[in-house]
N, C-alpha and C positions, 0 to 999 in steps of 0.2 A: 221881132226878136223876143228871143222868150228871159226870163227872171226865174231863180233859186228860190224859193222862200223856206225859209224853217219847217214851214207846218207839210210843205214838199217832203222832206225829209223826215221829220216826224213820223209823217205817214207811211214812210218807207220802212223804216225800223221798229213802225210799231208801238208809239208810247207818246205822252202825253206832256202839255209843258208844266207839267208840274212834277212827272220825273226828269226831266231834261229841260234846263232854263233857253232858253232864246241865247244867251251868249255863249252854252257850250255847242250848244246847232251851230253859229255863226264862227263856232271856230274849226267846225268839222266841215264846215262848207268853203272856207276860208284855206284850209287843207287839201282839199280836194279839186278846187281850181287852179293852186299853186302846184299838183303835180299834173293836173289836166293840161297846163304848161310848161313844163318840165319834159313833157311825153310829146308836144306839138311845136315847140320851139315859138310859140306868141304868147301876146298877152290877154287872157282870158278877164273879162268880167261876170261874175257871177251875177248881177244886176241884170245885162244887158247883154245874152248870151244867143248863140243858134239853138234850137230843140235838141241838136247830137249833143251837145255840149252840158247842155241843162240834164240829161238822162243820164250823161257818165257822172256828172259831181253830184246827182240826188242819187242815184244806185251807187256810186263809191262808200257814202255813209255808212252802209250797215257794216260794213270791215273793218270800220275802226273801233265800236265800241263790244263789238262781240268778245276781239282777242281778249282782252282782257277776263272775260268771262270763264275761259278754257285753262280747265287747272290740268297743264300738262302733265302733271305727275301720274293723274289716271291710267293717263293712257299707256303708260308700260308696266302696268299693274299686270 
């Protein structure tokens, strides 16, 4: 069984835990197993996952804190 860990994630997105604390990872991974079940109809643990599983909620991460990035307005400039 495979395990999520934050610095999984980190790694993905890019950045460091000192721009990103361990409780905001843990709440983006925390997100991302709750729709990994949502879309499978079980109960996923991000602890104690299969590799498919561990891939979709550490690649899900980068989609949550980009949007915020995106100043829509640009784009119909």
């Amino acid at each position: 069984m495979a395990s999520v860990s934050v610095d999984d994630v980190r790694d993905v997105i890019n950045v460091s835990s000192a721009e990103v604390p361990d409780v905001k990872v843990l709440k983006m991974i925390k997100r991302a197993e709750v729709t990994l079940e949502l879309e499978t109809d079980k109960e996923i643990d991000y602890s104690n996952c299969t590799d498919a599983e561990k891939e979709f909620i550490t690649v899900l991460q980068p989609y949550t804190p980009q949007v915020s990035s995106v100043n829509f307005f640009s784009l119909t400039d």
